[in-house]
RODREN-118022 format. One record per residue: residue in three letters; x negated, y, z of N, C-alpha, C in turn. Coordinates in Angstrom, 3 decimals. Each point is the difference from the previous one (the first is absolute). Example, Ala and Ser with C-alpha at 12.3 -4.5 7.8 and 13.67 -1.06 7.14 Angstrom:
2
<site res="Ala" n_xx="-13.190" n_yy="-5.690" n_zz="7.800" ca_xx="0.890" ca_yy="1.190" ca_zz="0.000" c_xx="-0.900" c_yy="1.200" c_zz="0.000"/>
<site res="Ser" n_xx="0.350" n_yy="1.050" n_zz="-0.720" ca_xx="-0.820" ca_yy="1.190" ca_zz="0.060" c_xx="0.770" c_yy="1.090" c_zz="0.730"/>
//
This chain:
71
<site res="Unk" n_xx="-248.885" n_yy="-18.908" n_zz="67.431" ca_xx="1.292" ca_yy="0.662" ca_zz="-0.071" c_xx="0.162" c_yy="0.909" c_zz="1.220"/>
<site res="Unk" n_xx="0.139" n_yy="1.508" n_zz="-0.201" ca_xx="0.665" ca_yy="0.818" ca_zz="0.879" c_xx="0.970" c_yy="-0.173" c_zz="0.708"/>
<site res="Unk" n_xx="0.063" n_yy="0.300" n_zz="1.843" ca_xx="1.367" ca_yy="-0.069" ca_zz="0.481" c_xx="0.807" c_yy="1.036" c_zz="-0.651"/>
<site res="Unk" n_xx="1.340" n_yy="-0.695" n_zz="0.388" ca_xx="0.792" ca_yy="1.062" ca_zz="-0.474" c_xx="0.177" c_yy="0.945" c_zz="1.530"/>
<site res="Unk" n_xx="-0.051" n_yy="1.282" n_zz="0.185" ca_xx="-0.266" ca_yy="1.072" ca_zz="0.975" c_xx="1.610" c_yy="0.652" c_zz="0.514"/>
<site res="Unk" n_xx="0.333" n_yy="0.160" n_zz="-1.428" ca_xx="1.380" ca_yy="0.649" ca_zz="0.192" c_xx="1.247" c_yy="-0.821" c_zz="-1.328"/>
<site res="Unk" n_xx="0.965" n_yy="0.273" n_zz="0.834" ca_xx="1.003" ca_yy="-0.513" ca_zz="-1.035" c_xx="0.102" c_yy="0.867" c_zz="-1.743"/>
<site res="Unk" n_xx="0.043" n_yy="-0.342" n_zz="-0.807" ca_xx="0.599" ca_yy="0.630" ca_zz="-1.424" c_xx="0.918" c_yy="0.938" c_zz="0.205"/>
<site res="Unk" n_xx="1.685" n_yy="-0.528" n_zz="0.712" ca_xx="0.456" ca_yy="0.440" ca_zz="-0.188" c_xx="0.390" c_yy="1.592" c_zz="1.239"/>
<site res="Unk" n_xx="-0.470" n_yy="-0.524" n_zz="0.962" ca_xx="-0.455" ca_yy="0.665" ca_zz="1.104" c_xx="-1.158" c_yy="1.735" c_zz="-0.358"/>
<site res="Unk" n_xx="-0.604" n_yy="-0.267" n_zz="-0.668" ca_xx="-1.161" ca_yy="0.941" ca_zz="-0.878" c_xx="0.522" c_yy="0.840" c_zz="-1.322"/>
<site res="Unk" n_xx="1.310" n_yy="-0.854" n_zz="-0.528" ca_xx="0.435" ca_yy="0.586" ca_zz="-1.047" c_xx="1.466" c_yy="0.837" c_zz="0.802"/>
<site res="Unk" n_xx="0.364" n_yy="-0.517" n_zz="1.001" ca_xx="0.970" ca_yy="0.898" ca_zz="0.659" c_xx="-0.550" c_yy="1.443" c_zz="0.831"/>
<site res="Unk" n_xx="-1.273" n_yy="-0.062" n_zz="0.341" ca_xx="-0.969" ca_yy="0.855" ca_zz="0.770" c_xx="-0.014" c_yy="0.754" c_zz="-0.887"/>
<site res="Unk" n_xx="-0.293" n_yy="-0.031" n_zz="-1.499" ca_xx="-0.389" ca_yy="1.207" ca_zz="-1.232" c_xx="1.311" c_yy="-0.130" c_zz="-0.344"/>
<site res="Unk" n_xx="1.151" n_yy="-0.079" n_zz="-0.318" ca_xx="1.184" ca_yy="0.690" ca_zz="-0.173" c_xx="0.170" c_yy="0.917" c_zz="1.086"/>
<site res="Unk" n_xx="0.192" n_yy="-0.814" n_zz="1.001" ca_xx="0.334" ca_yy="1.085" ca_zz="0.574" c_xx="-0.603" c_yy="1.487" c_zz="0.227"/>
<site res="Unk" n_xx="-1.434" n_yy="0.136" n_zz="0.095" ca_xx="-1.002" ca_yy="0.634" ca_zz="-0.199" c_xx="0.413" c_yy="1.513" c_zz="-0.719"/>
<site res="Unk" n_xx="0.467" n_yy="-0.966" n_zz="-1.461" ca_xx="0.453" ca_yy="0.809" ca_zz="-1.265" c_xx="0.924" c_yy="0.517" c_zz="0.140"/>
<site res="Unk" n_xx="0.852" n_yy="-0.304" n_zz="0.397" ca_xx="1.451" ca_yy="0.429" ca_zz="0.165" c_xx="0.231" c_yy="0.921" c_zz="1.190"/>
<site res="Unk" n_xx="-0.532" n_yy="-0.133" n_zz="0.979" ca_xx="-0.891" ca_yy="1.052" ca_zz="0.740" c_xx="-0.314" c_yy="1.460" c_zz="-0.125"/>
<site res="Unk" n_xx="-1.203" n_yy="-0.527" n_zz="-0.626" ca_xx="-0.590" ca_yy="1.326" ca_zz="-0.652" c_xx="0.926" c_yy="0.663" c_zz="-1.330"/>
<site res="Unk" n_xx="0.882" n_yy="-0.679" n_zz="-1.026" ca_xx="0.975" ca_yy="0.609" ca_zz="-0.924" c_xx="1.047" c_yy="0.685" c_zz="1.138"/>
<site res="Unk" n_xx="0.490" n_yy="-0.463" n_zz="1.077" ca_xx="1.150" ca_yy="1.055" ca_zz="0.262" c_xx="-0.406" c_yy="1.058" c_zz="1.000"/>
<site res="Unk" n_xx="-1.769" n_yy="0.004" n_zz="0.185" ca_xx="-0.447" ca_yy="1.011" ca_zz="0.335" c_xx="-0.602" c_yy="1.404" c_zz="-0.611"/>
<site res="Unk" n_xx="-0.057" n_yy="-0.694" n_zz="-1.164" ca_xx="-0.194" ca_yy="0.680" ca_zz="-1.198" c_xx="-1.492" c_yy="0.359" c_zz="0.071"/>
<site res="Unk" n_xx="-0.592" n_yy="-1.130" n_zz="0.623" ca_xx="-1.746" ca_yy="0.275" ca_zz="-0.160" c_xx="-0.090" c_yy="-0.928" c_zz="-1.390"/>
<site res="Unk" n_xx="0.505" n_yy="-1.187" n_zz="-0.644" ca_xx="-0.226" ca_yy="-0.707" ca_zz="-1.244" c_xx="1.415" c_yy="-0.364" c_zz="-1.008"/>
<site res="Unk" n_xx="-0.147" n_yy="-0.170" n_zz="-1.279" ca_xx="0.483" ca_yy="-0.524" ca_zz="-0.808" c_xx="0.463" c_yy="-1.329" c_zz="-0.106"/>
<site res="Unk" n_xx="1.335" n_yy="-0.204" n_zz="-0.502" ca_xx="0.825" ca_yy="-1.255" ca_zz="0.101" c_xx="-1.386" c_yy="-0.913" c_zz="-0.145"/>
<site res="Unk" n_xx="0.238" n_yy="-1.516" n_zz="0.419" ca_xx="-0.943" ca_yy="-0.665" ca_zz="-0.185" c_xx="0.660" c_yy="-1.139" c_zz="-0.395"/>
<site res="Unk" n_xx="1.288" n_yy="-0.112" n_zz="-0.236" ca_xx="0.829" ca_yy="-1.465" ca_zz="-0.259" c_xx="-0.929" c_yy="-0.786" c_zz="-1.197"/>
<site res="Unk" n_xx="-0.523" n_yy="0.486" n_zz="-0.610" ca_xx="-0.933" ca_yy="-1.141" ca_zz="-0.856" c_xx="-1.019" c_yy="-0.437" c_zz="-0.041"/>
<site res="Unk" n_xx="-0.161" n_yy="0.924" n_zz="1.396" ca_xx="-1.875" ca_yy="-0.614" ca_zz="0.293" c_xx="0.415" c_yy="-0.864" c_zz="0.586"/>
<site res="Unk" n_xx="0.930" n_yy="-0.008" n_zz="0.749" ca_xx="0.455" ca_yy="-0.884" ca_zz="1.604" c_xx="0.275" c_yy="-1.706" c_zz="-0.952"/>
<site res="Unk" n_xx="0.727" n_yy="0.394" n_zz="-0.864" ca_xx="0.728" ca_yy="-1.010" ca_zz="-0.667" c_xx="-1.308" c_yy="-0.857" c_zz="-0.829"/>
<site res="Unk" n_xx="-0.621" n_yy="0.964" n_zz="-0.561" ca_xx="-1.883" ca_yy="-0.730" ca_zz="0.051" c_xx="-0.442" c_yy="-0.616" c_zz="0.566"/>
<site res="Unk" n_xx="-0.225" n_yy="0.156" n_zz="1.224" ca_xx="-0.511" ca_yy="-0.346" ca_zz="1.149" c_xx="0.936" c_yy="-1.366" c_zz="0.141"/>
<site res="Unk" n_xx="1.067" n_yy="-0.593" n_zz="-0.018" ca_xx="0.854" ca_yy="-0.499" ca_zz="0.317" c_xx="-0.125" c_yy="-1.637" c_zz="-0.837"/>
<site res="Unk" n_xx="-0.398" n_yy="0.928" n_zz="-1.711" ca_xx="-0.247" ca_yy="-0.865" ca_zz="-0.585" c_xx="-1.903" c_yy="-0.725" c_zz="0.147"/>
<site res="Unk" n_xx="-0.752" n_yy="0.604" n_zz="0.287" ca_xx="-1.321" ca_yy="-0.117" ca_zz="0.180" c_xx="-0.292" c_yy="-0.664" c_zz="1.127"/>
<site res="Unk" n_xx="0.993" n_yy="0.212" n_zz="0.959" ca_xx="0.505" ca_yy="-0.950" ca_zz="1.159" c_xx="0.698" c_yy="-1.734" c_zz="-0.120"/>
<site res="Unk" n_xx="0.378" n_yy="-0.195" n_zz="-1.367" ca_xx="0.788" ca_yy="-1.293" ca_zz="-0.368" c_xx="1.021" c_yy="0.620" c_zz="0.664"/>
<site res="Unk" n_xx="0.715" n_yy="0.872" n_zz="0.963" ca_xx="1.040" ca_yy="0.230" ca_zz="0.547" c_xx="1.508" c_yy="0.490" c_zz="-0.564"/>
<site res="Unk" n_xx="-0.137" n_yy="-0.987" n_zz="-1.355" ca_xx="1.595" ca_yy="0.575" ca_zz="-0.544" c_xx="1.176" c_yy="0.134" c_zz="0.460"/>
<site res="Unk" n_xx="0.319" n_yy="-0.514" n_zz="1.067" ca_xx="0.945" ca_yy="-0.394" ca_zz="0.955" c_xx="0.387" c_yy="1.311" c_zz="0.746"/>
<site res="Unk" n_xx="-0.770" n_yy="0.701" n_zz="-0.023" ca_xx="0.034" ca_yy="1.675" ca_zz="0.603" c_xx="-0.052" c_yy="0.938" c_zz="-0.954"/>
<site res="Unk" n_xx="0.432" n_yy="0.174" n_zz="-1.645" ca_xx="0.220" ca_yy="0.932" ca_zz="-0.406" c_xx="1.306" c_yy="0.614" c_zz="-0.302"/>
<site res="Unk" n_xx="0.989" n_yy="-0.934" n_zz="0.375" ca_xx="1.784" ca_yy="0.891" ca_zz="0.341" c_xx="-0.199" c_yy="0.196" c_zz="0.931"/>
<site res="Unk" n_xx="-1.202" n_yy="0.097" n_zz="1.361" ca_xx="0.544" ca_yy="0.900" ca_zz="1.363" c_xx="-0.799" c_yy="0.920" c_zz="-0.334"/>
<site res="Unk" n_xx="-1.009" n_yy="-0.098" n_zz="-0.873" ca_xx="-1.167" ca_yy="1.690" ca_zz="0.269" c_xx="0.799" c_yy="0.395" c_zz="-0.861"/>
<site res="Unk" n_xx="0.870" n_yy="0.028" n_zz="-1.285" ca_xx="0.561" ca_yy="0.583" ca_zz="-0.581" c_xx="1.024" c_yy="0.918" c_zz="0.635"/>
<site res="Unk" n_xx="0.894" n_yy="-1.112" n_zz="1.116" ca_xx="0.956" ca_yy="0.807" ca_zz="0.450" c_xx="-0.195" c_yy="0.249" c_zz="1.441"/>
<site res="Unk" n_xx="-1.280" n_yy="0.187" n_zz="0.485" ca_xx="-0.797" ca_yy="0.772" ca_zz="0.885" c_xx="-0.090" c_yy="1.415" c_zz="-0.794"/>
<site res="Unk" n_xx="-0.412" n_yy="-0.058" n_zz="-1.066" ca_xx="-0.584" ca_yy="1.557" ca_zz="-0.721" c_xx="1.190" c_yy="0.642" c_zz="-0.576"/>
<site res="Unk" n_xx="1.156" n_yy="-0.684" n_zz="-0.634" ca_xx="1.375" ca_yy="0.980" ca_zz="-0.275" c_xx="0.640" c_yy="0.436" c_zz="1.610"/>
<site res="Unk" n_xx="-0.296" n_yy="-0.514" n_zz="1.060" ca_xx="0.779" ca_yy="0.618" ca_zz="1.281" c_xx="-1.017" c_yy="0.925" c_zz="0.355"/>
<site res="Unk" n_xx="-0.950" n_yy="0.052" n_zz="-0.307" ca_xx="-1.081" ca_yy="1.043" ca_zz="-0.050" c_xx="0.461" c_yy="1.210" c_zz="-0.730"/>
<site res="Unk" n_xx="0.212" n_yy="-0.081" n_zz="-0.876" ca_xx="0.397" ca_yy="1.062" ca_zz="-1.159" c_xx="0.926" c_yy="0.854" c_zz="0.721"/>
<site res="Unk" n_xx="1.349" n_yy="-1.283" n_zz="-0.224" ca_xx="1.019" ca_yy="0.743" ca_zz="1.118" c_xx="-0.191" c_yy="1.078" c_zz="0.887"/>
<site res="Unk" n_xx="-1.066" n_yy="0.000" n_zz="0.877" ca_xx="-0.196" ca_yy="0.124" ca_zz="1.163" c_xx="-0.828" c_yy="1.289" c_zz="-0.092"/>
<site res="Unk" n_xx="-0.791" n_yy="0.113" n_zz="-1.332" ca_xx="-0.474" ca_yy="0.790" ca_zz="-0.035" c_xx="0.907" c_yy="0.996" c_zz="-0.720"/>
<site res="Unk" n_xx="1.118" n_yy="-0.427" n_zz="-1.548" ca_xx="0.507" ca_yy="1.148" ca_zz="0.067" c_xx="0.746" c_yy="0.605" c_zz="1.066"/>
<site res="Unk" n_xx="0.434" n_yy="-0.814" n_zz="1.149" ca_xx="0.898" ca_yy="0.737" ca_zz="0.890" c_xx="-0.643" c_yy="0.897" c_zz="0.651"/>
<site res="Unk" n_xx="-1.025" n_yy="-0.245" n_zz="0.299" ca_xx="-1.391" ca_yy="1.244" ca_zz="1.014" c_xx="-0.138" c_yy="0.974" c_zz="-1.050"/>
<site res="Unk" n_xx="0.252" n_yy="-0.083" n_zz="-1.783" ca_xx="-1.004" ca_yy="1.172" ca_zz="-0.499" c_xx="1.634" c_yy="1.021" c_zz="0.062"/>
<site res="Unk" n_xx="1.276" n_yy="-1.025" n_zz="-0.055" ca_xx="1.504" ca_yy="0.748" ca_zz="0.041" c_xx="-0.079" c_yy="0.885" c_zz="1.129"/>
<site res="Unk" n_xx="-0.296" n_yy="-0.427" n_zz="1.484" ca_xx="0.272" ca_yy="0.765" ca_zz="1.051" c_xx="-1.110" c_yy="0.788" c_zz="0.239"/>
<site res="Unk" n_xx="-1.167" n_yy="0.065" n_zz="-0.808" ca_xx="-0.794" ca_yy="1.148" ca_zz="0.357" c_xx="0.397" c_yy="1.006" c_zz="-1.371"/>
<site res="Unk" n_xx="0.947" n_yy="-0.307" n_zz="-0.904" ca_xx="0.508" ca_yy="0.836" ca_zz="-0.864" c_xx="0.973" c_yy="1.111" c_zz="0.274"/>
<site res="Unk" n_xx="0.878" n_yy="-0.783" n_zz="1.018" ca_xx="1.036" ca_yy="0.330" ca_zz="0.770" c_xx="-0.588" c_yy="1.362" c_zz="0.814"/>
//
């Protein structure tokens, strides 16, 4: 049996954030369902109402940046 190296949920917070990142930089595409993949492939169900509402304050955030560069 392998040590465990890094935490689950620790590794699955590292690639959200990652994603969410790079979406309001506008180098990548929403990723809320890979993340939420990952989450489940993780056994980590317990974390898919925060990556969810990690990625709608994302949204937010991004329409407000695409509003004021409209402006």
């Amino acid at each position: 049996m392998a040590a465990q190296i890094f935490s689950k949920t620790d590794f699955l917070s590292k690639l959200v954030e990652r994603d969410i990142d790079s979406f309001l930089n506008g180098r990548d595409r929403e990723m809320c369902q890979a993340n939420i993949g990952r989450a489940l492939g993780f056994g980590l169900f317990d974390q898919i109402d925060a990556i969810r509402g990690a990625w709608a304050e994302a949204e937010r955030v991004k329409a407000k940046q695409q509003q004021a560069e409209g402006a």
